[in-house]
C-alpha positions as CSV (number, residue, x, y, z in Angstrom):
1,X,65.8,-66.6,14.0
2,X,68.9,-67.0,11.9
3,X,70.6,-70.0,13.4
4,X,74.1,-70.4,12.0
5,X,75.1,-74.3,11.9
6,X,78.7,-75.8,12.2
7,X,78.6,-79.4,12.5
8,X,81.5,-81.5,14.5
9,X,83.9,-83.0,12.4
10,X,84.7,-85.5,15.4
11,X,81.7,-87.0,16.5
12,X,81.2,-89.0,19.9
13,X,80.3,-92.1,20.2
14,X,77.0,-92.7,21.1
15,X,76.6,-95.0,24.9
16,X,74.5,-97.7,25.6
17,X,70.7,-97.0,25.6
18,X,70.1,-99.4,28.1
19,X,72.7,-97.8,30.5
20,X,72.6,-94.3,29.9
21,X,71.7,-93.0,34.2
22,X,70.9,-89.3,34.1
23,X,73.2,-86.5,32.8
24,X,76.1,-88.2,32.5
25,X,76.0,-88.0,28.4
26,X,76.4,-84.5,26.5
27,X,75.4,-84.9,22.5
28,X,77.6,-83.3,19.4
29,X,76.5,-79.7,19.7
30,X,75.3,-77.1,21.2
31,X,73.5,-73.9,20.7
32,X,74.9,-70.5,21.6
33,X,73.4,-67.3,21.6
34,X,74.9,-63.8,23.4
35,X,73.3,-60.6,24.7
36,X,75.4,-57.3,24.6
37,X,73.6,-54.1,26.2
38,X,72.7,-52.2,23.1
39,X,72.5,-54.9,21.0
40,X,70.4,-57.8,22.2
41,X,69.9,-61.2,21.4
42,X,72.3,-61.9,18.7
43,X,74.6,-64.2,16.8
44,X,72.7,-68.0,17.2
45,X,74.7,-70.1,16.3
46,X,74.7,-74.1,16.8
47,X,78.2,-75.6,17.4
48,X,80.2,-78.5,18.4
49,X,80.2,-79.2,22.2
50,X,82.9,-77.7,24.0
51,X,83.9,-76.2,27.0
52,X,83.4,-71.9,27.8
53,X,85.9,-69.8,27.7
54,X,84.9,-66.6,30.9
55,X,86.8,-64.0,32.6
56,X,87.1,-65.0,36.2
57,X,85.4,-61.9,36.8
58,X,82.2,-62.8,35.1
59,X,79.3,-62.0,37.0
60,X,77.7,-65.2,37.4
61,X,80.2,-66.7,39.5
62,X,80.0,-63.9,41.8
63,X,76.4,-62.8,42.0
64,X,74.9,-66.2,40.9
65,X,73.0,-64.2,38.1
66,X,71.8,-67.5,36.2
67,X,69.0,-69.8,35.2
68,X,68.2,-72.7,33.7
69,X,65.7,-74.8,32.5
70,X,64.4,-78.5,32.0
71,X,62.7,-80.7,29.4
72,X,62.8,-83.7,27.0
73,X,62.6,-84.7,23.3
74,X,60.8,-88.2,22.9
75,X,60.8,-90.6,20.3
76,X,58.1,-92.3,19.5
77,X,57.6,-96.1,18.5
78,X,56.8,-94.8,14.4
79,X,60.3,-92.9,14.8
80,X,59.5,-89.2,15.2
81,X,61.3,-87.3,17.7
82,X,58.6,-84.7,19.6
83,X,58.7,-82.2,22.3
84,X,56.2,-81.6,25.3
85,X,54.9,-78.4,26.0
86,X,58.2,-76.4,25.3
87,X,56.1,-73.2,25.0
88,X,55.2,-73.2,28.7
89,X,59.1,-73.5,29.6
90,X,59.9,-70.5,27.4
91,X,57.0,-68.5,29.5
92,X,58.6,-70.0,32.4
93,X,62.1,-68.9,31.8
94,X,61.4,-65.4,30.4
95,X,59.0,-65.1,34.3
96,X,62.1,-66.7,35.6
97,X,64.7,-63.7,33.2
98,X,62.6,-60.9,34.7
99,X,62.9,-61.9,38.5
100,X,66.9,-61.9,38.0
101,X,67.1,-58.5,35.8
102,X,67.8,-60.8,33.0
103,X,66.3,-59.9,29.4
104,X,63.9,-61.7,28.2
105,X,64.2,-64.5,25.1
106,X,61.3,-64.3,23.2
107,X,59.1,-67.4,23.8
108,X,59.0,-68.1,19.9
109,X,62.7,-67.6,19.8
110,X,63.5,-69.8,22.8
111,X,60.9,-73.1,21.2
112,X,62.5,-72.1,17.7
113,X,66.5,-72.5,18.9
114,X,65.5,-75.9,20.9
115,X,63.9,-77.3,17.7
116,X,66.6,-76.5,15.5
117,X,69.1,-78.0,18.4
118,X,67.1,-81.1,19.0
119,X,66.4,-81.3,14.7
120,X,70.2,-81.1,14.0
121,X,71.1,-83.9,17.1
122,X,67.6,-86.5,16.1
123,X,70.2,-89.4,16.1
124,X,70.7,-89.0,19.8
125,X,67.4,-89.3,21.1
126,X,67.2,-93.0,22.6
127,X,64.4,-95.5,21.1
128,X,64.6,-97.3,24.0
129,X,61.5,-97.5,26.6
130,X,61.6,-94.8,29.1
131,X,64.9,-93.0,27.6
132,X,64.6,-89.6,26.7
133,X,67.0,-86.5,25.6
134,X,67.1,-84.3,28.2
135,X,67.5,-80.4,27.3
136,X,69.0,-78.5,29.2
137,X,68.8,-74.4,27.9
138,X,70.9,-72.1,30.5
139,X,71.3,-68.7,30.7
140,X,74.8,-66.8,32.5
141,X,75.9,-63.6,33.2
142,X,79.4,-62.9,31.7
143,X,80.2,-59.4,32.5
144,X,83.6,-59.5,34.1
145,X,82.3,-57.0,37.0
146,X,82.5,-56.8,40.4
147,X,80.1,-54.4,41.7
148,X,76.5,-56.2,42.4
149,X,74.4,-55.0,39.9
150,X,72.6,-56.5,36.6
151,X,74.9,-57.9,34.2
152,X,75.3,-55.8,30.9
153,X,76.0,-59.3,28.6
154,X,74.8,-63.1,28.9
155,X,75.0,-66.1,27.6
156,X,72.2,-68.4,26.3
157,X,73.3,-72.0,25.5
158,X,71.1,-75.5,25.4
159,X,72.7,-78.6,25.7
160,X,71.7,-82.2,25.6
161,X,72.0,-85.2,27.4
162,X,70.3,-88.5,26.6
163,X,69.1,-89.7,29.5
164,X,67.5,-93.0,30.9
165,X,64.8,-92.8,34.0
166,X,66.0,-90.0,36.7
167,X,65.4,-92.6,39.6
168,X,67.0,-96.1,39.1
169,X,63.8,-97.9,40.2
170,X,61.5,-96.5,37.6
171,X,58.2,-95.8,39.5
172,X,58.9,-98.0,42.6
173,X,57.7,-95.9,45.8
174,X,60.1,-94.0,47.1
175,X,61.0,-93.1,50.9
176,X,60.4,-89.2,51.8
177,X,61.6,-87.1,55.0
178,X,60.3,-84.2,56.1
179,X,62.5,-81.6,56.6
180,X,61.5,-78.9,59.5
181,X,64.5,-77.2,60.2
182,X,66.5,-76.1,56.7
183,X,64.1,-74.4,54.3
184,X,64.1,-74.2,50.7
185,X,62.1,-71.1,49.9
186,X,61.1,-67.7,51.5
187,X,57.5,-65.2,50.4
188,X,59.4,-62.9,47.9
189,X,62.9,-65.1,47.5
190,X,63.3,-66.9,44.4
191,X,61.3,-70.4,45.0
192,X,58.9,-69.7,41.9
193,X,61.8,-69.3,39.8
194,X,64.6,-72.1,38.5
195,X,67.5,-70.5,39.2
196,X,70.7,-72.4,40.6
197,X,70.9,-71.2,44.0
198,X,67.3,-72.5,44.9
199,X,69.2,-76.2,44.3
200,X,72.4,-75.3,46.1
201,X,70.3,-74.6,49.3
202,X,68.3,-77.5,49.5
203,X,71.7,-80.1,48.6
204,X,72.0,-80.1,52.8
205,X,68.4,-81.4,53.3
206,X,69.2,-83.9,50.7
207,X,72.3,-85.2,52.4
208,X,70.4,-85.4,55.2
209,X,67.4,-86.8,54.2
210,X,70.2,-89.7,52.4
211,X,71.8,-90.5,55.5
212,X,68.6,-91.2,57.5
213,X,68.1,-93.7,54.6
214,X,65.3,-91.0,52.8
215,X,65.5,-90.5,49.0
216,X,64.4,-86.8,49.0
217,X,63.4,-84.1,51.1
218,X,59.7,-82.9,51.6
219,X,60.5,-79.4,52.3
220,X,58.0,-76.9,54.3
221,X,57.3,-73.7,54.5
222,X,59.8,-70.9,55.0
223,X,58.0,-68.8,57.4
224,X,55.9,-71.1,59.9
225,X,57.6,-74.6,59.1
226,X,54.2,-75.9,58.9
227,X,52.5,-76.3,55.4
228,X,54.0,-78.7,52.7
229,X,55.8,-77.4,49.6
230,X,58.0,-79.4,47.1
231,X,59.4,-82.7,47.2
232,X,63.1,-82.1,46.2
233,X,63.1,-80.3,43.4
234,X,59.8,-81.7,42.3
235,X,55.9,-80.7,43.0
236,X,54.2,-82.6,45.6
237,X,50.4,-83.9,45.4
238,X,48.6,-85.8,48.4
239,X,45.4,-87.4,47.2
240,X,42.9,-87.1,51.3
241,X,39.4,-88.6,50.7
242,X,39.4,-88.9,47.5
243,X,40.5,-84.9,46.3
244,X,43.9,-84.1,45.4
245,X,45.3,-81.3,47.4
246,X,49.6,-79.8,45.7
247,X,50.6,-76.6,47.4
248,X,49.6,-73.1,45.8
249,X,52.2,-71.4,43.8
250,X,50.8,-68.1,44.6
251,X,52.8,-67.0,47.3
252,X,55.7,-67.7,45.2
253,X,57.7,-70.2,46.9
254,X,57.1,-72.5,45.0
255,X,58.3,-73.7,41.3
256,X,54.8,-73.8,38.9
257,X,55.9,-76.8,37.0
258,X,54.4,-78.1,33.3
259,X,54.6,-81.5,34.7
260,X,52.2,-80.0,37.6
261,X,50.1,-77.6,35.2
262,X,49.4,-81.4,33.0
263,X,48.7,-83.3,35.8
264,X,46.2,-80.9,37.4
265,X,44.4,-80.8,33.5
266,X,44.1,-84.4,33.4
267,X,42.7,-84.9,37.4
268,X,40.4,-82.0,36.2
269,X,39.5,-83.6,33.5
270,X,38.7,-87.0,34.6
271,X,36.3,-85.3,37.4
272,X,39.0,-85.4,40.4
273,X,38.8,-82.0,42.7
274,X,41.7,-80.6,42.7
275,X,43.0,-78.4,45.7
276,X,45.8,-75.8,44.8
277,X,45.4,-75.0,49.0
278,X,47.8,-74.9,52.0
279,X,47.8,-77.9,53.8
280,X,49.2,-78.2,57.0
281,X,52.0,-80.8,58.0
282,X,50.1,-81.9,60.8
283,X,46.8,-82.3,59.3
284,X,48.5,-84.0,56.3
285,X,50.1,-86.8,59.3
286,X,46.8,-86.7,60.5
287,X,45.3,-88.2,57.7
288,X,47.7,-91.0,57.0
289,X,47.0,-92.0,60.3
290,X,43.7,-92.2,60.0
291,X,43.9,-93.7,56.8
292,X,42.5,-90.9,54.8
293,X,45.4,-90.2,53.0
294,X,45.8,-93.0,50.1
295,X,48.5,-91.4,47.4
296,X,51.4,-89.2,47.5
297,X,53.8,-88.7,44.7
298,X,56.0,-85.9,42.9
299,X,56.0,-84.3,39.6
300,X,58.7,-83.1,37.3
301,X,60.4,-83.4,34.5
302,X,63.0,-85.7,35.1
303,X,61.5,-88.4,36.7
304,X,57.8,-87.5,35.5
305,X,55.5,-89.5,38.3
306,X,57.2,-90.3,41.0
307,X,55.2,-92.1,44.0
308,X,55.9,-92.0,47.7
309,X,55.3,-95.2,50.2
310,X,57.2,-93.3,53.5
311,X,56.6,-90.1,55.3
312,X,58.9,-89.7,58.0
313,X,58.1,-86.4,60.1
314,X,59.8,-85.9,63.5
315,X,60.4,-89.6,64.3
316,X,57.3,-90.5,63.0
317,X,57.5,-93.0,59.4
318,X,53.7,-93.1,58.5
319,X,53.4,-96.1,55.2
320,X,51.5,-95.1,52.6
321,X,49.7,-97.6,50.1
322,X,51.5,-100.7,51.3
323,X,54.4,-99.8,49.2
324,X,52.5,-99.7,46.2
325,X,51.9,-97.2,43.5
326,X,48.5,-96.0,43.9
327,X,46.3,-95.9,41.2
328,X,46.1,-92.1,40.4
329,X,49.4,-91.8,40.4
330,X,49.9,-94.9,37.8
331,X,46.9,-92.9,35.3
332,X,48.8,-90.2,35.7
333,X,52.5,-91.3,34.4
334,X,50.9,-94.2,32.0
335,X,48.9,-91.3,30.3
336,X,51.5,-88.4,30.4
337,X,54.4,-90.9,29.1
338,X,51.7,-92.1,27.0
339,X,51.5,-88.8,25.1
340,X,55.0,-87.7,25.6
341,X,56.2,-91.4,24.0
342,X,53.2,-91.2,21.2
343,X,51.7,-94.1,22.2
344,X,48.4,-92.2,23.4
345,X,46.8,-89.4,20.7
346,X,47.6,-85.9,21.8
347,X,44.0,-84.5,22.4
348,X,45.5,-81.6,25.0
349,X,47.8,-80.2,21.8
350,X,50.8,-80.7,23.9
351,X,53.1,-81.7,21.5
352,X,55.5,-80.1,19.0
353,X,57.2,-82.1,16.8
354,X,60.6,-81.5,15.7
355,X,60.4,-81.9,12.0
């Protein structure tokens, strides 16, 4: 691609690493591309940060024809600034263009416009232990139209946001309820896809899950209300007798993550069964009772690894671990920080490096 650049002649000033929370930081530019019907993919261009300019007609704030995705540049403790897996979000955005009667962004095109994004902003990626920049790449409709049907223009844009850990308390268990009423995802809706209106739907479970003193939702099934799905807007696992069971993404309800796809490599690889299987709620409760079920934790981009010590089903709280992170769950984020940080050797060919 022919990226045009235009650099900010005001630059920001940059916040405290040590205090950074989670999107609250946007970096010097941004990168911009448009579709036009006829025309395609055109015009890249990286630019200073500033706010859109739409028609209040634009499709996307009608028809909620949008997507977005999410990932991270790391630097590492010799000073170069890498990505993880950015290929697999491209595939994941162009599945996730084709459900919405979006066109596609050619996988190379998408890694190639992050890069040169990422490569223009290097002096915003924190050096500080378990900061990150967060990346952000978006697409919107922007026909001013108000007939449902697909959009004939869009807008691609990636921003940035450096970015400490996504839960204040690092990997300190975390409290989950289950929610059996709302649902987050239907067979044949949009739950395999990252698309805003997936998140809107699920804010109620969160508040609710909040003011029952929960920090996320464990959301179930759309059809029955009885088999587990996601935690939040994370992927669950459950570790029972020594196997690792995370919900199928087949039936497409639920999101197939690249923090999921690298965990499930590395249980493989170090000779764990993994289960991609249904697995009841009740069976699941079951297990904790009987002390079967040692680990539970979610995976995702923001937060990575994040471990569960509560259940609460019904009016039931089952304790998992004693409140501590179990030890699968602790491989898993010391050696997928590990690689994403540089401090382990990349042997799965994960990385990309910026420069």
């Amino acid at each position: 691609m022919d990226i045009r650049i235009t650099r900010t002649t005001t630059p920001k000033a940059k916040p405290d690493q040590n205090n950074l929370g989670f999107g609250r930081y946007y970096t010097d530019h941004m990168l911009v591309m448009p579709y036009d019907e006829g025309t395609g993919w055109h015009s890249a261009e990286i630019r200073p940060y500033a706010p859109f300019s739409l028609d209040p007609a634009s499709m996307v704030f009608h028809y909620a024809q949008e997507c977005f995705e999410g990932m991270k540049a790391y630097r590492t403790t010799a000073g170069r600034v890498q990505l993880f897996r950015p290929e697999e979000n491209a595939k994941r955005m162009a599945r996730t263009h084709n459900r919405l009667c979006i066109p596609e962004v050619p996988v190379a095109d998408f890694v190639e416009a992050v890069r040169a994004l990422v490569s223009v902003e290097q002096g915003w990626v924190p050096s500080v232990p378990d900061a990150s920049l967060y990346i952000r790449p978006t697409t919107i409709a922007t026909e001013p139209h108000l007939g449902v049907k697909p959009s004939t223009s869009y807008l691609f844009y990636v921003i940035l946001s450096p970015s400490g850990p996504y839960y204040a308390t690092g990997l300190d268990p975390v409290k989950i309820f289950v929610e059996d009423e709302l649902t987050r995802a239907a067979p044949g809706g949009t739950g395999a896809i990252k698309c805003g209106g997936n998140y809107a739907a699920s804010l109620a479970g969160q508040v609710k899950a909040h003011q029952l003193g929960y920090s996320q939702v464990l959301w179930l099934d759309g059809a029955e209300r009885r088999y587990v799905e996601e935690v939040g807007a994370m992927n669950v696992f459950f570790v029972i007798d020594g196997q690792v069971y995370t919900a199928p993404t087949a039936p497409g309800t639920v999101l197939p993550g690249i923090t999921r796809m690298s965990c499930i490599d590395l249980l493989r690889d170090w000779g764990y069964t993994v289960r991609e299987d249904r697995l009841a709620i009740d069976d699941l409760m079951a297990a904790g009772r009987a002390g079967r079920l040692t680990e539970v934790f979610g995976t995702g981009t923001a937060a990575v690894i994040s471990p569960v010590g509560e259940l609460r089903y019904k009016e039931e709280p089952l304790l998992l671990g004693g409140g501590q992170t179990g030890p699968i769950t602790r491989r898993l984020y010391d050696t997928l920080t590990g690689i994403q940080w540089g401090r382990l050797p990349d042997e799965k060919g994960w990385i990309v490096p910026v420069d």
